[in-house]
C-alpha positions, -999 to +999 in steps of 0.1 A: -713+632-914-688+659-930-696+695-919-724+681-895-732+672-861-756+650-839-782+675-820-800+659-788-832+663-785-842+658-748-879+664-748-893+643-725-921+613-740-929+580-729-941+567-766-915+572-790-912+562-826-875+539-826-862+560-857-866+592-844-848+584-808-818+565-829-811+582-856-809+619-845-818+644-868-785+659-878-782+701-890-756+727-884-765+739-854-737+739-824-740+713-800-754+728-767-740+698-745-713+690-718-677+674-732-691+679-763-679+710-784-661+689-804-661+653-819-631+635-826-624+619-861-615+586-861-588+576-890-599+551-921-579+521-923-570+508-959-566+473-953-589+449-933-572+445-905-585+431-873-568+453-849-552+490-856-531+507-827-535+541-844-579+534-841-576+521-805-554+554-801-582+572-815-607+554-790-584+559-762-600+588-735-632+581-722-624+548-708-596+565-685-613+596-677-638+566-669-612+543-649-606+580-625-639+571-603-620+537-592-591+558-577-610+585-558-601+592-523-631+567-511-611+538-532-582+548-510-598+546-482-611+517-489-578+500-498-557+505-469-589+500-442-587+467-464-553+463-457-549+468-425-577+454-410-581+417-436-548+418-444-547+407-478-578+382-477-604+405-494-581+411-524-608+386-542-632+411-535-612+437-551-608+416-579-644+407-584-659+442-580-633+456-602-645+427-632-681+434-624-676+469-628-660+460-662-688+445-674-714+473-666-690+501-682-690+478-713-729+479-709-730+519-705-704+523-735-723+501-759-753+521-752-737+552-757-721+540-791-754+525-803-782+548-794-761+578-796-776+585-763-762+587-725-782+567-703-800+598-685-814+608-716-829+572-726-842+571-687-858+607-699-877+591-727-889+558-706-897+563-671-927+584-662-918+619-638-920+605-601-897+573-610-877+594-632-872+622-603-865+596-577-834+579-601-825+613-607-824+619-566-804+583-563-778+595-585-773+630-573-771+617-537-745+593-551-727+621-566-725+641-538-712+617-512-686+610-539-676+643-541-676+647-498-648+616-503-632+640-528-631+670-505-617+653-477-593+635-494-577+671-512-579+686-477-564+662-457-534+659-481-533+694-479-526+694-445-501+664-446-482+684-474-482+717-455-467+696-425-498+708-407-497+745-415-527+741-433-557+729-411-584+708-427-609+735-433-590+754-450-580+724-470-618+721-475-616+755-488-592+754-510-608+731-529-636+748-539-608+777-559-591+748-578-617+727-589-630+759-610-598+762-624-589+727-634-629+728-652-620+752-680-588+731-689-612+714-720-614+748-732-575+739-744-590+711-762-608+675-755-575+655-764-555+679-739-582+677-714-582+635-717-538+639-717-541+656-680-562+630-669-537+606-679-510+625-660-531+622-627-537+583-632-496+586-636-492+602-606-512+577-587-491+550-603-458+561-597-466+576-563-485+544-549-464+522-566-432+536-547-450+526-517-455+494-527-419+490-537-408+505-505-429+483-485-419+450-504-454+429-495-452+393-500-461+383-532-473+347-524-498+362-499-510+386-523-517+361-553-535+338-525-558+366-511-564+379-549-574+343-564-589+326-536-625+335-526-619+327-489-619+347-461-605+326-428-608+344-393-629+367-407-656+386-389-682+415-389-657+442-394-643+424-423-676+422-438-684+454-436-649+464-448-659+440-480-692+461-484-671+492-487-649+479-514-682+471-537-697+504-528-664+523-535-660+505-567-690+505-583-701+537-585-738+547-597-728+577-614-700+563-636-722+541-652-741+574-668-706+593-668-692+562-692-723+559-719-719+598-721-682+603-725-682+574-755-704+602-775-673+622-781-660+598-806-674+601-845-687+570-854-716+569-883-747+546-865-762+534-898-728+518-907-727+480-887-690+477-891-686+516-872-706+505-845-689+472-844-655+481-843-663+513-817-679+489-794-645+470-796-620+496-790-638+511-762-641+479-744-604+473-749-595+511-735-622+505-707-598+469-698-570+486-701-577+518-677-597+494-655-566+472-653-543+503-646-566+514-618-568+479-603-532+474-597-526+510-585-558+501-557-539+464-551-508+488-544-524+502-518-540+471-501-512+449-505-491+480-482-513+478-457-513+446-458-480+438-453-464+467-431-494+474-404-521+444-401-520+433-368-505+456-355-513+479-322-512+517-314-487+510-292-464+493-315-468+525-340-466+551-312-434+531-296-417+536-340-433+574-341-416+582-310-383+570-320-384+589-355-396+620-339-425+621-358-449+651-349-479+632-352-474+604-327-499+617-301-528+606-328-522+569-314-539+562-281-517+545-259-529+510-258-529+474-272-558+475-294-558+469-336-542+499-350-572+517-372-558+535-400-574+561-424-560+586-451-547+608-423-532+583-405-522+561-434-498+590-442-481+592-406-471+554-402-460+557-435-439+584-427-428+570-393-419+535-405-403+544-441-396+580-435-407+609-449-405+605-479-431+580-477-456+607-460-451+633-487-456+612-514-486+595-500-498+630-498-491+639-534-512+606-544-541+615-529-543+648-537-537+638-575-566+611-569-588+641-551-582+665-575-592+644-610-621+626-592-636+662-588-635+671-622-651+636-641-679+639-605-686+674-625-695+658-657-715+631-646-739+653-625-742+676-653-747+649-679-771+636-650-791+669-647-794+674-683-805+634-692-834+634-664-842+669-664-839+686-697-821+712-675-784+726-693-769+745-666-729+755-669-704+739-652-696+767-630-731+768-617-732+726-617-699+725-596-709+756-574-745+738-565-728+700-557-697+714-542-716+736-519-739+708-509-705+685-505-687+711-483-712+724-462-713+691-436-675+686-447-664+719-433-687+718-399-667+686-394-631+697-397-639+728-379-657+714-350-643+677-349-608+664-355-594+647-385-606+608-373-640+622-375-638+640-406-622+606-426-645+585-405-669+599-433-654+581-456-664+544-446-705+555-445-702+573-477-688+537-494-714+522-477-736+548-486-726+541-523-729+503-521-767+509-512-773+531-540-762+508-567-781+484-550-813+506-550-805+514-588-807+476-594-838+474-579-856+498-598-840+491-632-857+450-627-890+464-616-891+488-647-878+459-670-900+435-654-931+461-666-914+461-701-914+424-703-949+427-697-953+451-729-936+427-747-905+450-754-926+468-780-904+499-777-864+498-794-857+521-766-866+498-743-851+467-753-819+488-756-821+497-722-835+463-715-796+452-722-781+473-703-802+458-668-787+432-685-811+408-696-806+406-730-774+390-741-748+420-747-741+410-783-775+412-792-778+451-792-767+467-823-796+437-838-824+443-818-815+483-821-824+476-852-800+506-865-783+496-898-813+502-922-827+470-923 
């Protein structure tokens, strides 16, 4: 592999020879790909040992750049509507999305370490063009309303940072100048470029996790709600409230982000024990990020939980009143369930722990805004190249989403108010709950036909595994990529 590197060929067939999709041709050429202008080493180990720190250091990037989609501004959303409106009795939801979501990022990664392909580009080489276009279309829609949660979120902490001197449309604005600059920061390097992410997840830690340390929730409450599957009391809203935390966990596009980002790691595909011991350290970064990102969303939930559910406007207006908050009149004077968003969130956080509380609430969401733009970048421009054959650069990739994201985003927060504009949130979870549903569906009716071939294609038993049907530890063997 010395001096060498792995072109992908993304011409699009529906009958392809196993050798010649698994083992790329390798030359000298450049690689013309996203993320990819570089491949990281991974360091020999002299003795057999069954775990190295310094390889899972190696491995250790692509799982948290991963992990950033479970912390976007929809999560956070998400969260605190959880909060305040369940209290902490959907924290077994939480819990249950965030280990399903586990399992399909360890699907996505294997596929990416095994076939040295994302899973757009072994899509590209199985379905014919209309299914093919109308995943493609699933996805992008999936990536868009992502982003929308991402633009809102930066603009409304914007505006809560700025004490209100910035409105929300120019919030919206603003984002579009800083996501180009935060996209060239892999120009500095990939390991750089992984390190910032890393800050941001820090950020959210240490700025959530002050709130949750403020707000002191009860933590015999919050082990019941997280470990038993019981919802008492519960009713529509909660429900639907539950829906939101699946869509806003497992996202469609992360899946494809996730089998692409593994690709960035050298690892030899002929050699068993490579692929073997890859397979294992990503799934151990993936737990680890995925683990990080959980507690940072329980932070969330469990301070919602604890310091506003059951509560009323009135109550909050009565405690914004008396700390002469600015932002008191948002509260309708009555008696009914106090409905919370990012906006809001910030402001009773601000009038019941002081301002402190507000500010840094604001810096966490801006920190989750700002990273979830860049990894929603990637994985439409892996996306579009996998289904499409279609390379475009990344300023022309975040120019075309972003524009689409902002356009409704903007007429909102110029002609409606902020409960309108972060009312968007809860249909876009929804909105993403659907689409991994409608993903499902179309991956078992094309695996179904496949069955009916009697998985004659390598390609298609791989991706067979990954709709989950084959048992996970069966693909490097039915692969059939070590020579045999």
């Amino acid at each position: 592999m010395e001096g060498e590197k792995v072109v992908i060929q993304t011409t699009h067939t529906h009958r392809v020879s196993a050798p010649s999709i698994f083992l790329q041709e390798q030359n000298n050429e450049p690689l013309s790909s996203t993320y990819f202008e570089q491949r990281l080493p991974v360091p020999e180990e002299d003795s057999e040992r069954v775990f190295s720190f310094r390889k899972l250091w190696a491995f250790t990037g692509p799982g948290f750049l991963m992990s950033i989609a479970y912390l976007d501004p929809g999560n956070i959303e998400s969260d605190l509507q959880s909060g305040a409106k369940a209290g902490f009795k959907l924290l077994w939801v939480l819990l249950a999305a965030t280990i399903i979501g586990l399992l399909l990022q360890r699907l996505a990664a294997r596929l990416g370490v095994v076939t040295g392909m994302h899973l757009a580009e072994v899509c590209n080489r199985q379905y014919r063009t209309v299914p093919r276009i109308i995943l493609w279309l699933m996805v992008e829609l999936a990536i868009i309303g992502s982003d929308m949660q991402e633009v809102i979120g930066c603009a409304i902490a914007f505006n809560l940072l700025s004490s209100g001197r910035i409105p929300l449309w120019a919030g919206v604005l603003i984002t579009i100048i800083d996501t180009f600059v935060f996209l060239f920061l892999d120009k500095y390097g990939l390991r750089k470029l992984e390190a910032f992410f890393g800050v941001l997840i820090s950020v959210m830690a240490i700025t959530f996790g002050y709130e949750y340390v403020t707000v002191s929730p009860d933590q015999g409450e919050l082990l019941k709600g997280m470990f038993m599957p019981y919802c008492e009391g519960c009713g529509p809203v909660q429900l639907s409230q539950a829906v939101g935390i699946v869509g806003a966990v497992i996202m469609p596009h992360n899946i494809y982000l996730h089998s692409a980002l593994v690709k960035s790691r050298e690892v030899d595909r002929s050699n068993r024990k490579e692929v073997r011991e890859a397979n294992k350290y990503f799934f151990i970064e993936a737990t680890i990020a995925l683990f990080i990102s959980f507690l940072i969303n329980v932070f969330v939930v469990a301070v919602f939980a604890e310091a506003f559910y059951g509560r009323t406007n009135q109550e909050v207006y009565s405690v914004c009143n008396q700390t002469g908050s600015p932002h008191s009149s948002i509260f309708p004077l009555n008696n009914a369930t106090l409905e919370v968003n990012l906006y809001r969130g910030g402001v009773v956080l601000g009038c019941f722990f002081g301002p402190a509380a507000l500010y840094i609430w604001a810096v966490g969401i801006l920190a989750a805004g700002q990273s979830s733009t860049m990894t929603g970048t990637y994985s439409g421009q892996f996306v579009m190249e996998g289904f499409l054959n279609l390379r475009w650069s990344r300023f022309a990739r975040v120019f075309l989403t972003r524009s689409i994201a902002i356009t409704p985003t903007l007429l909102v927060a110029i002609f409606q108010d902020v409960q309108h504009l972060t009312g968007m949130n809860d249909f876009l979870n929804v909105l993403q709950s659907v689409q991994v549903r409608g993903t499902c569906d179309l991956d078992r009716v094309w695996h179904q036909h496949v069955l009916r071939r009697g998985l004659r294609d390598r390609t298609q038993q791989c991706v067979a595994v990954c709709a989950g049907s084959i048992r996970l530890h069966s693909i490097p063997d039915i692969c059939g990529i070590f020579g045999r």
